[in-house]
C-alpha positions in Angstrom: -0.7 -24.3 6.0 -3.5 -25.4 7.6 -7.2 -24.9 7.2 -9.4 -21.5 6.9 -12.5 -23.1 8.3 -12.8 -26.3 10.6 -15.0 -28.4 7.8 -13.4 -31.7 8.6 -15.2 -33.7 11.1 -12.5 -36.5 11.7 -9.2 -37.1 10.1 -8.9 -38.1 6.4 -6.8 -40.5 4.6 -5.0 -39.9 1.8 -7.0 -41.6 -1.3 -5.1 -43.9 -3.1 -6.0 -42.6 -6.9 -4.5 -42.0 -10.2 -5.7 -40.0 -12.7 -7.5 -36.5 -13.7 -10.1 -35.6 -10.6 -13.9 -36.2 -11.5 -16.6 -33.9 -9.5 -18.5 -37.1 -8.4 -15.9 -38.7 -6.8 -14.8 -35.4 -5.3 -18.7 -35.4 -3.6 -18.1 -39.1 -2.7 -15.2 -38.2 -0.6 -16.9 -34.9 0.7 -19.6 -37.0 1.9 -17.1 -40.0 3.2 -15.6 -37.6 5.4 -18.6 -35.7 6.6 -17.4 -32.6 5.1 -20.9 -32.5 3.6 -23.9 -34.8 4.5 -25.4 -37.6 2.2 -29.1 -35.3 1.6 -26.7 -32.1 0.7 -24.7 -34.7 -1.8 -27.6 -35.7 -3.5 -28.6 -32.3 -4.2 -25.4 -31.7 -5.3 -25.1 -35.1 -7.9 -28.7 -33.8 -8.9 -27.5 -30.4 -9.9 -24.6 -31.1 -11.8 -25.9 -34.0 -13.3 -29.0 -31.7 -14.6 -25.8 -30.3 -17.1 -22.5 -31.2 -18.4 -19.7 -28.4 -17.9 -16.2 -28.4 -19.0 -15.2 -26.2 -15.5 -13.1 -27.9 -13.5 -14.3 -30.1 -10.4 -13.4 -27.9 -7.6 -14.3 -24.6 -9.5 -17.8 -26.3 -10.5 -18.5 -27.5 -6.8 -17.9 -23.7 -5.8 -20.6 -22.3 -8.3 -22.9 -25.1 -7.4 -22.7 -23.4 -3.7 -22.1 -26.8 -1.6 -22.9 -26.3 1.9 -20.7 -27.8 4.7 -22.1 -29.9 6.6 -20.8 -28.2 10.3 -21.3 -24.2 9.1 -24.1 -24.7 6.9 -22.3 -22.4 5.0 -21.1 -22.8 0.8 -17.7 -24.0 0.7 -15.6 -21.4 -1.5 -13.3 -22.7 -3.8 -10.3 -21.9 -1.5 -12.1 -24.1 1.2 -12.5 -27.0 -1.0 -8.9 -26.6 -2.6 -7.5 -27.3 1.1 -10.1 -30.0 1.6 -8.6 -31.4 -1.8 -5.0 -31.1 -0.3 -5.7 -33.0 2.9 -6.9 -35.4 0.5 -4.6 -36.3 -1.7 -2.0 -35.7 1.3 0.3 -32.7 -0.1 0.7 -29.3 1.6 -1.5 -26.3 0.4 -0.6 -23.0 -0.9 -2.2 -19.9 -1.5 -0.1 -18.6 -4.4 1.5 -14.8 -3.5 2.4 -13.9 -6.6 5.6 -11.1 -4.4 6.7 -14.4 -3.4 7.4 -16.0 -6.3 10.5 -15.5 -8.5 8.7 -14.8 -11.5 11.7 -14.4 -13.6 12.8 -18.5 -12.9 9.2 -19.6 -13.6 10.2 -20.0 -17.5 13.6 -21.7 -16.7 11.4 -24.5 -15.4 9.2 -25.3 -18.1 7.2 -23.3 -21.2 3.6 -21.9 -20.9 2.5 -24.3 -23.5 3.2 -26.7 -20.8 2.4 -25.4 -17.9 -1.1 -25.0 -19.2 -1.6 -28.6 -20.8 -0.9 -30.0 -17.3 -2.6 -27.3 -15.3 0.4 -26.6 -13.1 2.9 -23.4 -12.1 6.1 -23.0 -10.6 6.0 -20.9 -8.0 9.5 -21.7 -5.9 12.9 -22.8 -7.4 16.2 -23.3 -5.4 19.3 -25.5 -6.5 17.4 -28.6 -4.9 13.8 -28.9 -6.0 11.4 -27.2 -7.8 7.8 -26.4 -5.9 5.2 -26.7 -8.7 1.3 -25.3 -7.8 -1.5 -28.3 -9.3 -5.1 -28.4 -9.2 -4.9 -32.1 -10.4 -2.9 -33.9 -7.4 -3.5 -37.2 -8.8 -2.2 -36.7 -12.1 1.8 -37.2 -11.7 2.7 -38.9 -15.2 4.5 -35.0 -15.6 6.7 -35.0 -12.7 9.7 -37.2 -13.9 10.1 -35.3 -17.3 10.2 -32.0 -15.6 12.9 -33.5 -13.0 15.1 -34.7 -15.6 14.7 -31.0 -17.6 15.2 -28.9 -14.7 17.9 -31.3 -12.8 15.9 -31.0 -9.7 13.2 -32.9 -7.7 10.1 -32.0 -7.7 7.6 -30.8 -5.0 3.8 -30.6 -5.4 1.2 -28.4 -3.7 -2.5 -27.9 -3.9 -3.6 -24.8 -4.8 -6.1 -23.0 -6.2 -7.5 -23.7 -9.8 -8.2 -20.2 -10.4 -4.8 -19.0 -9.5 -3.0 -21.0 -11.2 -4.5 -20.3 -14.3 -4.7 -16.5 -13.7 -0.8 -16.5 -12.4 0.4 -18.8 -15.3 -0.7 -16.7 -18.1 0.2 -13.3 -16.1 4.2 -15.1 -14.6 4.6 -16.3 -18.0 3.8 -13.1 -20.2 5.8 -10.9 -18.1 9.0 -13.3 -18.3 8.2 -13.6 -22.2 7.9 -9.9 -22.3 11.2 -8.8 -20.4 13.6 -11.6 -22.4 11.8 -10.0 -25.7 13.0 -6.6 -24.3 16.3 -7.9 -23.3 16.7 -9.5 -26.3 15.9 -6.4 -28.4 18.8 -3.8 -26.1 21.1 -6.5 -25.3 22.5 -5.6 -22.2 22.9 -1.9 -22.5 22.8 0.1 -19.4 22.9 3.8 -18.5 25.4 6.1 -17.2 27.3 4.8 -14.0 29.3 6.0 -11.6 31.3 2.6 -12.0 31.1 2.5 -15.3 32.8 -1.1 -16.4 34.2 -0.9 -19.8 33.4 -4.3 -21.5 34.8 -5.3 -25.3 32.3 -6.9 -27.7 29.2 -5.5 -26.2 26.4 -4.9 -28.4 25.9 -0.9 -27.9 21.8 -1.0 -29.0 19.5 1.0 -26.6 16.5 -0.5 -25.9 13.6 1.4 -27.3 11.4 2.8 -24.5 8.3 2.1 -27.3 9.6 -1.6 -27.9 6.3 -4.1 -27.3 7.9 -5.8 -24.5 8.9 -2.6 -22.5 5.7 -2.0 -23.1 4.0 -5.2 -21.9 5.7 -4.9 -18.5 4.8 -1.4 -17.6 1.2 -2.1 -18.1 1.6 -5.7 -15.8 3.9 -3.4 -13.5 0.8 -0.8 -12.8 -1.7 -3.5 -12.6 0.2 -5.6 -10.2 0.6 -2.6 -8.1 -3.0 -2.1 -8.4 -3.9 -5.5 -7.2 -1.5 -5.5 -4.1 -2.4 -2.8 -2.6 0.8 -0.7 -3.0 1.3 2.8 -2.2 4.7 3.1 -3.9 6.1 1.5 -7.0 10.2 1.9 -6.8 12.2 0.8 -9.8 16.2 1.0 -8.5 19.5 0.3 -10.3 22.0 -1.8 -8.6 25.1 -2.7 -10.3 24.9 -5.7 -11.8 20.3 -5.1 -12.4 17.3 -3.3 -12.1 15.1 -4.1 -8.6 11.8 -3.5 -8.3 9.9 -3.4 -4.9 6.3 -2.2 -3.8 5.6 -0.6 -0.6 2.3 -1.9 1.2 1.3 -1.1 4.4 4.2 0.8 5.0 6.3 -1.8 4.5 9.1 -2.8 1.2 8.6 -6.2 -0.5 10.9 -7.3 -3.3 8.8 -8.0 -6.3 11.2 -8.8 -9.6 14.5 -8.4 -10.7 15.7 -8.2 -14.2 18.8 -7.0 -16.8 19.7 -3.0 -16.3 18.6 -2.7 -20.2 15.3 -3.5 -19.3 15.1 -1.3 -16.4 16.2 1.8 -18.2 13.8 1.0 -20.9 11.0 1.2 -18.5 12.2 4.3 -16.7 12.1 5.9 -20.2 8.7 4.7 -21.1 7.2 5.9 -17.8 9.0 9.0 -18.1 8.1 9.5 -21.8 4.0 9.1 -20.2 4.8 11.5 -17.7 5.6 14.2 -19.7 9.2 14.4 -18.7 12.4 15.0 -20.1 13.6 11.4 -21.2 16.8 12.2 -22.5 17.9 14.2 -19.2 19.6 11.6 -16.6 21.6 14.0 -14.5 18.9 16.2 -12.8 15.8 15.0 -10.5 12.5 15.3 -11.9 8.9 15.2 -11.2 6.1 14.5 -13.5 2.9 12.7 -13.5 0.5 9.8 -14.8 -3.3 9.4 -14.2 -4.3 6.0 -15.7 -7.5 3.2 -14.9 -7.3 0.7 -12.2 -8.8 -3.2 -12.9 -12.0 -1.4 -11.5 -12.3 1.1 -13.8 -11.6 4.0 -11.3 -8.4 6.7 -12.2 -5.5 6.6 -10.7 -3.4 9.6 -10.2 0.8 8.4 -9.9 3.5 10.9 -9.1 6.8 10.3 -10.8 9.9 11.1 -9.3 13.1 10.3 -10.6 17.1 10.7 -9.1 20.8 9.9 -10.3 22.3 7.5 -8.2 25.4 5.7 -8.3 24.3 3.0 -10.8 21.9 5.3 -12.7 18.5 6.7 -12.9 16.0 5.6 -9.7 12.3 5.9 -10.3 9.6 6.2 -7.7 5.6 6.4 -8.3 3.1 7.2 -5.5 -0.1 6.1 -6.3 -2.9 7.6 -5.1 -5.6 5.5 -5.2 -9.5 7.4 -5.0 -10.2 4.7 -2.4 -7.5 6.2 0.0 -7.1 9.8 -0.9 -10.4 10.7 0.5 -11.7 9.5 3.5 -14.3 10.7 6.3 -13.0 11.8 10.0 -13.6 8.2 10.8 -11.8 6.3 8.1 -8.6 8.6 9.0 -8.4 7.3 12.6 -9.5 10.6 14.0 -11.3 9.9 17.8 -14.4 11.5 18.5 -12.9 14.0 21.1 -10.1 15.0 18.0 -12.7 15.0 15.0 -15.1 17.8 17.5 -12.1 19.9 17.6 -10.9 19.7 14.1 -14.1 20.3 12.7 -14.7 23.4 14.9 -11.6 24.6 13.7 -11.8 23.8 10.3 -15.4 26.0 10.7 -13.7 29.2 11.7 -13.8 31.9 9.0 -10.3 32.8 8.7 -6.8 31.8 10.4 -4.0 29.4 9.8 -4.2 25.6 10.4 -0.9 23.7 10.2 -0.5 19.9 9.5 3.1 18.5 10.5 4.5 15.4 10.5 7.2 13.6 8.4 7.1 12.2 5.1 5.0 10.0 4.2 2.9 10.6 7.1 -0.6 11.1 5.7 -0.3 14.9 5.6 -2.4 15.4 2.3 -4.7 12.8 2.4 -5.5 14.9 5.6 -5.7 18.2 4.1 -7.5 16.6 0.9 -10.1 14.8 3.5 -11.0 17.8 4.9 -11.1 20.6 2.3 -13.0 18.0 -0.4 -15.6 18.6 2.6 -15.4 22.4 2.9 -15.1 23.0 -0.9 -19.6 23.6 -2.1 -20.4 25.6 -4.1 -20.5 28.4 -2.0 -16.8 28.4 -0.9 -13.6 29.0 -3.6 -10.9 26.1 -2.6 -7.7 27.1 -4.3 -4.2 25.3 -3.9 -0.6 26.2 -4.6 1.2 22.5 -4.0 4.9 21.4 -5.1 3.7 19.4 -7.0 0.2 18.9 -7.2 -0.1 15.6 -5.3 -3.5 14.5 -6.6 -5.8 16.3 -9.6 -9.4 17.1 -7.3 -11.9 18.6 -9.7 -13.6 20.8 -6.6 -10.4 22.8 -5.8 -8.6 25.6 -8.3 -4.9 23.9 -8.0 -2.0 26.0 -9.0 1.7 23.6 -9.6 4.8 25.9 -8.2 7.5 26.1 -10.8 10.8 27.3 -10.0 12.6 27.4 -12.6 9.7 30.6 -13.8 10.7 32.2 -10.2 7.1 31.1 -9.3 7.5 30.1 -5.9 4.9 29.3 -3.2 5.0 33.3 -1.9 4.5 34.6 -5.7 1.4 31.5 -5.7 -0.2 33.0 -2.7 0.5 36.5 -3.7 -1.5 35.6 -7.0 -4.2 33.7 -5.3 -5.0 36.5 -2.6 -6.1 38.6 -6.3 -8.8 35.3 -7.1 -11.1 35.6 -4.5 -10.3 32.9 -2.3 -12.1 32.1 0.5 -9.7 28.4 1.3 -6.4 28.6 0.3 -4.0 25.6 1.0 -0.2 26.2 0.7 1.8 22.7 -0.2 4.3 23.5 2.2 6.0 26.5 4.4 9.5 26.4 4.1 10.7 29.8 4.1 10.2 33.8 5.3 8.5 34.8 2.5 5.8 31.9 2.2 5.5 32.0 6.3 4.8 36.0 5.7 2.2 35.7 2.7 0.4 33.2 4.3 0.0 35.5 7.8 -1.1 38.2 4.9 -3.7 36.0 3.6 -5.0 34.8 7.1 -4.9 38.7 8.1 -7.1 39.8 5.1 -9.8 37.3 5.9 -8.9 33.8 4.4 -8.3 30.7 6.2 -5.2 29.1 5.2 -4.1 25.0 5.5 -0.5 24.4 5.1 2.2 21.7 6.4 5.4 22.3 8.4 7.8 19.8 9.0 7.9 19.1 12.7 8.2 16.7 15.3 5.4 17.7 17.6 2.6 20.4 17.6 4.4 22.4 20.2 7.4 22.6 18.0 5.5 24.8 15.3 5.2 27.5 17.1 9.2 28.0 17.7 9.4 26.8 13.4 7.7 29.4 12.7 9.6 32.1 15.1 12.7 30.5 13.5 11.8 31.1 10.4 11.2 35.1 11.5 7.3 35.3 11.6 6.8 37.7 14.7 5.0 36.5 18.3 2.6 39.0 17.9 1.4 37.7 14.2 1.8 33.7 15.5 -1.3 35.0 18.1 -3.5 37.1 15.5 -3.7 34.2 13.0 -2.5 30.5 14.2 -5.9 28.5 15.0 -4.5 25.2 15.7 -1.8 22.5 14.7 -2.6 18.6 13.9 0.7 16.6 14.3 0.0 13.0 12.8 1.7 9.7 12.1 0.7 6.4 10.6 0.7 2.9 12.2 -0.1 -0.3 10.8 -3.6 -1.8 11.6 -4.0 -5.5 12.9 -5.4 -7.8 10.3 -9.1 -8.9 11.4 -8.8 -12.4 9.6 -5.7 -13.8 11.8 -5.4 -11.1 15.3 -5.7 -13.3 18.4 -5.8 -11.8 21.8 -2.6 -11.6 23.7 -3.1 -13.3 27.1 0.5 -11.8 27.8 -0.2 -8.2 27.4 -0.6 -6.4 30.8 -2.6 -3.2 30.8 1.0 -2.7 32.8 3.1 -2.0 30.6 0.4 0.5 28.6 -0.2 2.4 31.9 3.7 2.9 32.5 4.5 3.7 28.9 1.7 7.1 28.8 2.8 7.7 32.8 1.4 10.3 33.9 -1.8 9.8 32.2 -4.6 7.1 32.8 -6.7 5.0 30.7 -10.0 4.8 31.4 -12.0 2.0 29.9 -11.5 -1.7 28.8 -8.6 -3.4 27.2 -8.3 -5.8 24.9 -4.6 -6.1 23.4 -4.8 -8.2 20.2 -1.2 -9.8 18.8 -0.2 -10.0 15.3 -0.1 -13.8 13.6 0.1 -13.7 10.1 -2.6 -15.3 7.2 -2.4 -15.4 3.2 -4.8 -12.2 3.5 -1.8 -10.0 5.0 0.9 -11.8 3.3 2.1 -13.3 6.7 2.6 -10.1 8.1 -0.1 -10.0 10.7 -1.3 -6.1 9.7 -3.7 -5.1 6.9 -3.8 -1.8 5.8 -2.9 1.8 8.3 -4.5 4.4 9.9 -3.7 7.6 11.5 -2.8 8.5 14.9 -3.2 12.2 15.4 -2.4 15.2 18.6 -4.1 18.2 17.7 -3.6 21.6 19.6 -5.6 24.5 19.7 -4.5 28.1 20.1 -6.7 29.2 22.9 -6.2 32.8 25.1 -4.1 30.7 27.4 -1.7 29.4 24.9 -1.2 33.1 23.3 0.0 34.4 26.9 3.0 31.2 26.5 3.9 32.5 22.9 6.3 35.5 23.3 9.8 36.2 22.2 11.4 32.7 23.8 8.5 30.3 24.6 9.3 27.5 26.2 8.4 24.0 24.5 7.1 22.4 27.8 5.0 25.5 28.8 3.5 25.2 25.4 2.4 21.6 25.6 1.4 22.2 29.3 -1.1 24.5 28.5 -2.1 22.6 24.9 -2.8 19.5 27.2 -4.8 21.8 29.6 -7.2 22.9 26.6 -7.7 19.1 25.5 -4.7 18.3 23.3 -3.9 14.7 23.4 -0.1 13.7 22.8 0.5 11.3 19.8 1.9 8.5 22.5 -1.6 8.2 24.4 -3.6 8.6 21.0 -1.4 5.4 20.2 -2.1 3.4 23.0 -6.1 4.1 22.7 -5.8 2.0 19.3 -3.7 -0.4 21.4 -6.2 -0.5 23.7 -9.2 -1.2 21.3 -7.4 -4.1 19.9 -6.4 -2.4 16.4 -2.6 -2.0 16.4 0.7 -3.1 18.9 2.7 -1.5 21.1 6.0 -2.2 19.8 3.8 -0.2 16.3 2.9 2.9 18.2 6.5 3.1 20.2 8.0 2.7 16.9 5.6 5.9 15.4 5.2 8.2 18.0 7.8 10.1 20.1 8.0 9.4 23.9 5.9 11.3 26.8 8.0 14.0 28.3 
């Protein structure tokens, strides 16, 4: 990996030096290399000399705020870490704790020893082992740990901070899982290839044993700290895997013994309020809990039978993400106008479509957290209630009472709503209700599961609502999707990209304006993956006098978008290659997202 910031004026040599680094030698080289110049080094020998400090050179150098001598800027500790690599002429790494195989780290050596020599392994295959140091020039450790593990040994420069951070958090959580292993053996749930094996200790593993414990609290904070929006915990046959989505995307983050897994499917579910002996049926349940920050988190819990048992998955809503302004959504200007003159209008429906997974609630949640003063009664019926907002009146469907979404709207329309939003409209009778409520003087949010905003229209006349009732309450329809955002650190422009190929992929429109196509790269901020965090694309129609002539007993789908597109509807496709445009997603993203221009 190379370097963050340019701070090396000419090439360096590696130093040829034994033993533990010492800050002043570290500002001798600085200086030697013109890293830093010989006034900002005497400042710096000054400083430190003023006190003695048992930190660590390269973390004491970062506090004391060096200045580089080309930026003028302090060097940050990751800065002087790759400085420190070029130096003692190893490769730098910037630990990613989902790439390490945190279950091989204690095979290697114990934590008693990885802390004593200030190193980490953080990559083993059935060559070498890659250990993480902070003390390059201390090796006297590398031909014990070859002979133990049977391997050779490769070092890398890497952070102090990390290392000592990721050695006591790697290490815990392997202590804590062979502690639960140890305690269930190798127990494992109901199979649909259930293996009969003889002399096979038959102990469950207690879902309130310390180390199950242990790694469901490291399991929430790591998700936490990554960024993810979904924790799945899934049986295979021989283990338990579990992976985190971020940015859309799966990464693999640990693997370990199917005891262990069902333990921690039964201590989640036992937090979430659900049935833990029941392993046959789907459920849903819920968690709020605290981030590192402080902030609550609200996770939804759903679990499933499969094939090699019980599959767990937790959407987190983080407060961060589930409420956002117009902006922060990805709405344009000319969309966010019409949305928030619809969202004005004193009574009507407003549908939200899209697939799953598409942003659809933190949407609706956006935009009634703005609508719900204390002037105006917000009330909810949801399946289930995605996350607790202490501004709305929510109301959780239950079935298995016979209280459906119709029997929560018939309820609510008794309450004195003036904002009702219905989780989703799946049948007649919830379709009907809702047209009741919009009728009587309420306007009603709901979501429909649809490809386009066109296509509601003919959803709802499929699932019997009348033409005539479609054009006394529909206001409008927002069709959304999600595409991955480029990350800022590592973008570069793409000299290949033609405004071309964007013109002839939204044929027949035009783009008006500049264009800057940026192409993904990949840093240690985005994992490699060239994108950091999503946003919405979004094509929102409005039901104007013109559209309500096209809705009668067979509308056609093109006459409908015709006409949307006429009264300033945008398709999803061109709203995608606007963000292409400005330089804040791909192509290949917003081809993959959006469905093709008719």
């Amino acid at each position: 990996m190379s370097l963050i910031e340019p701070t090396l004026t000419r090439p360096i040599e590696s130093a040829a030096y034994q033993g533990p680094l010492d800050w002043r030698m570290l500002v001798q080289w600085l200086q030697d290399d013109g890293v830093i110049t010989a006034q900002e080094a005497e400042r710096t020998v000054a400083r430190c000399s003023a006190a003695e400090s048992v930190q660590l050179p390269l973390v004491r150098l970062a506090n004391v705020g060096v200045q580089g001598a080309q930026s003028g800027r302090p060097l940050d500790i990751e800065t002087l870490t790759q400085y420190l690599a070029r130096r003692s002429g190893l490769a730098y790494l910037r630990i990613d704790p989902l790439r390490v195989d945190v279950g091989r780290v204690g095979e290697v050596m114990s934590a008693s020893y990885a802390e004593r020599h200030k190193v980490l392994p953080v990559q083993v295959t059935s060559k070498e082992v890659v250990i993480a140091t902070a003390e390059p020039f201390i090796t006297d450790w590398v031909g014990e740990v070859e002979r133990q593990a049977r391997r050779s040994v490769r070092c890398v420069v890497a952070n102090p901070l990390d290392i000592k951070r990721f050695t006591a958090e790697f290490f815990a959580l392997a202590k804590s899982v062979r502690a639960a292993e140890k305690a269930g053996g190798a127990a494992s749930a109901a199979s649909f290839e259930q293996l009969v094996e003889l002399g096979k200790t038959n102990k469950q593993l207690d879902a309130n044993d310390q180390g199950v414990v242990k790694v469901v609290d490291w399991l929430w904070q790591y998700a936490f700290d990554q960024r993810a929006s979904d924790i799945h915990l899934e049986p295979r046959r021989e283990q338990g895997v579990i992976r985190f989505r971020i940015d859309g995307v799966l990464h693999p983050v640990y693997q370990m013994p199917m005891g262990v897994h069902n333990a921690i499917i039964s201590r989640i579910k036992l937090l979430g309020r659900m049935d833990v002996v029941e392993k046959r049926r789907p459920q849903d349940g819920r968690i709020k809990t605290r981030n590192p920050r402080g902030d609550e988190v609200e996770m939804r819990l759903s679990t499933l039978p499969t094939a090699f048992g019980e599959k767990l998955v937790m959407r987190i809503f983080d407060p961060d993400n589930a409420v956002k302004d117009l902006d922060a959504l990805g709405f344009t200007p000319h969309d966010a106008q019409r949305w928030e003159q619809l969202v004005k209008r004193p009574h009507g429906i407003i549908l939200v479509t899209g697939p799953t997974g598409s942003g659809k609630t933190t949407t609706l949640y956006s935009t009634l957290k703005r609508v719900a003063t204390e002037e105006v009664n917000v009330s909810t019926v949801e399946d289930p209630i995605e996350m607790i907002e202490p501004s709305f009146n929510q109301t959780q469907v239950q079935p298995q009472l016979d209280f459906t979404f119709a029997e929560g709207l018939r309820a609510l329309m008794r309450q004195d709503p003036d904002v009702i939003m219905v989780g989703e409209i799946r049948d007649l009778q919830t379709a009907d209700m809702a047209v009741q409520a919009a009728l009587t003087g309420h306007l009603v949010f709901s979501t429909l599961h649809t490809n386009d905003t066109p296509s509601a229209v003919t959803r709802l006349m499929e699932l019997g609502v009348p033409p005539y009732l479609i054009n006394a309450t529909l206001l409008g329809v927002l069709a959304q999707r999600l595409v991955r955002t480029l990350c800022r650190q590592c973008r570069q422009l793409d000299e290949a990209a033609s405004p071309e190929a964007l013109a002839e992929l939204i044929r027949p429109w035009k783009l008006n304006g500049g264009y800057r196509a940026y192409r993904h790269v990949g840093c240690v901020d985005c994992r490699m993956t060239g994108f950091r965090g999503r946003m919405g694309l979004y094509e929102l129609l409005t039901v104007s006098e013109a559209l309500k002539n096209q809705i009668h007993q067979s509308p056609s789908i093109d006459a409908l978008r015709r006409q949307a597109v006429q009264d300033g509807m945008r398709p999803l496709r061109l709203a995608g290659a606007l963000r292409v445009a400005e330089g804040l997603t791909t192509l290949d993203e917003v081809i993959a997202a959006t469905p093709p221009l008719d």
